[in-house]
Every structure is written in structure tokens, then in C-alpha cells.
C-alpha angles and dihedrals in degrees: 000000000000112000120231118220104217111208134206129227107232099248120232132250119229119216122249116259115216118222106253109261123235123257105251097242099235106219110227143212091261096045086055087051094051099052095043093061091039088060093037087059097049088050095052098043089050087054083047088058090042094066100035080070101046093045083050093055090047091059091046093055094041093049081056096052103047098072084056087058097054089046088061097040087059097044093048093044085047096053088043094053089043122105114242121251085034125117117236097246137114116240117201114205111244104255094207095047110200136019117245113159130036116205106216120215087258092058088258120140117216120178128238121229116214109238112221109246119236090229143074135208118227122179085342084304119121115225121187116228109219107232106252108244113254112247096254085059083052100057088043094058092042096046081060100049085055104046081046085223140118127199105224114214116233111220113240102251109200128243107255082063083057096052114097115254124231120273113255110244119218121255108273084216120231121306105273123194124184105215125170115241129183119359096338106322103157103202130145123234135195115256128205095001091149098257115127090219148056116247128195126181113249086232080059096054094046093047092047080048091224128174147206108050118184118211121237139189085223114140121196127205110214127208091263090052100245113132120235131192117216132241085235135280122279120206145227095352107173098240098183112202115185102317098340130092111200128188102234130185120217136197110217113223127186101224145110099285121205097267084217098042116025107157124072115206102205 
């Protein structure tokens, strides 16, 4: 048996077809147009909304207001329309006048007298009766118009103004100290006068024949509040007091020194 080879065709391949592709949709003039004023429109009926809503509250507020207006209006008519010297103030007439009969706890009425007023009224105006003397008053008055004389009355002083005062004792004078400066000058000074510094009198410091004087911009106030500038300021000069020898710095002034006590101890 003799054997057959079958062969095949070659099979064909189809190209691939591609899906048709859209138009691109080209936005014109007009379309641009269109949207612009769409959205225009929705802005400006959202600002329309804006201010329904403010005018609202506006209303709101003025409806509010006004009451207070009226309030004032009528204060300030009332006040106008008002008599001067008058409080503001509404008064009401007792509707049951006076009062005749008073009811007790006990149920008991008791009527009330009316007591006469001092006063009278003359033209709505009040006018205070003076209360007539009595007629012992009168004699009295009359016994002293004869005699010509009047009996003053002494005021009753009190008793801490009787009582003796204390007697005044005499100034014990400042707090004087004698002290020994330079080579044996026996002088007093004044000691714890309040001053912050120690003062010597220039003649002083010419008679001691000191030296070494350093100048200063000091500036002093005096009691009598003039203002002095000093010489200048010597230190370190031994002022001996009792037993003990101290290193004292003055300020020399050029003024009238106390003859007795020329030296200030500050």
C-alpha cells in the first residue's frame, strides 16, 4: 500500500482592525458665551440672595428699635410737658380722705381727732404761724424792760478745760560737747544737729593755720534756705573728745560762725 502525505494550506493572518476613534468635540465662541453667562447668572442670584437676607435682618433690627424710640419720645415729651420744682412721679388722690375711726386689735374703734395745723395756707403758699408767748413770758419780758437790765448766760465750759494745765518747762538748750582740735584748741561743737556733715567756719581754719584744702562743687542749703558754696573740704583733722581722738572731715564755709560754738558735728 503506498502511503499519501496531506498537506496543509498555511492559513492567513487578518489585520487588526482598530476601534474608530471619536471626533474631539472643538469648543466654540458661542459655547464659551454660553457658560460665562450660566455661571454669571448663578453668581448674581446667589448676591441677590445675599441681600434678601441682609435687608431681612435690617428689618429685623429696625422693627426692634423702634419701641425704644417711642419709649424716648414719650420720656422726653413727658419731661417737657412736666412743671418745674415737681417730682416725676404720678399721685394718686386718697380715695378715702381722711382718716376718722381707728379699729384697735381688740375690734375696738376709737376716733381720731384731727389735730389743727400750725400752719396756714395763704394764696397755696404755707405760712408758719409763730406760737404767741404765754403771759408769764410776758411779765418776764416786761419786768426786764423796766429794771434796763439783762442777765447774760455763761456757757457751761466742761471740766477737762478746768483742769490746770501743765507748767512750761524751759529749753534745755542743743547738745553741746567741748572737744580739743588741732595742737590744743580747746572749742565746743555742736554735736547731732541733723546735718550729714561737719562744718567749720573759714576764720577757724585761718586761725588753726590748716592746710590743704581740697575744692569741692559742693553746694550747701542753709536754714534759712540760701544756698552757699563752700571754701572747699579739709580732711582727716584729729578732733579728741574726752578720751577719744577721731579723724573728722570739714567743710570749710565762708560764713559768720557762733563765736561760742563754732564747729558742727554732723
Amino acid at each position: 500500500m503506498g502511503s499519501t502525505t496531506a498537506t496543509s494550506a498555511p492559513a492567513t493572518t487578518r489585520p487588526l482592525q482598530q476601534p474608530p476613534q471619536k471626533p474631539e468635540k472643538k469648543f466654540t465662541t458661542e459655547d464659551v458665551l454660553a457658560s460665562f453667562m450660566i455661571n454669571t447668572e448663578a453668581k448674581f442670584v446667589n448676591i441677590n440672595n445675599q441681600f434678601a437676607e441682609v435687608n431681612n435682618v435690617l428689618r429685623n433690627v429696625q422693627a426692634s428699635i423702634q419701641p425704644l424710640k417711642n419709649q424716648v419720645g414719650q420720656l422726653a415729651r413727658a419731661n417737657s410737658e412736666r412743671p418745674p420744682d415737681s417730682l416725676p412721679s404720678n399721685t394718686e388722690n386718697n380715695l378715702r380722705e381722711h382718716l376718722n375711726v381707728v379699729t384697735l386689735r381688740s375690734g375696738k374703734q376709737v376716733e381720731a381727732r384731727a389735730e389743727e395745723s400750725s400752719s396756714t395756707k395763704h394764696n397755696g403758699v404755707a405760712i408758719q404761724e409763730n406760737p404767741k408767748p404765754s403771759e408769764s413770758e410776758v411779765e418776764g419780758i416786761k419786768e426786764k424792760q423796766d429794771e434796763g437790765t439783762l442777765k447774760l448766760l455763761t456757757p457751761r465750759i466742761p471740766e477737762y478745760k478746768l483742769r490746770k494745765l501743765p507748767k512750761k518747762l524751759t529749753d534745755p538748750g542743743s547738745f553741746i560737747i567741748p572737744c580739743v582740735i588741732g595742737e590744743g584748741m580747746q572749742e565746743k561743737a555742736l554735736a547731732d544737729s541733723g546735718a550729714s556733715i561737719n562744718v567749720m567756719p573759714y576764720k577757724l581754719f585761718l586761725k588753726m593755720g590748716l592746710e590743704d584744702i581740697r575744692p569741692t562743687r559742693m553746694t550747701i542749703q542753709l536754714a534759712d534756705r540760701s544756698i552757699k558754696k563752700p571754701c572747699g573740704v579739709v580732711e582727716d583733722v584729729l578732733v579728741r573728745i574726752d578720751k577719744f581722738i577721731i579723724p573728722v572731715d570739714f567743710v570749710i564755709l565762708d560764713v559768720d560762725g557762733d563765736v561760742k560754738v563754732p564747729l558742727i558735728l554732723g
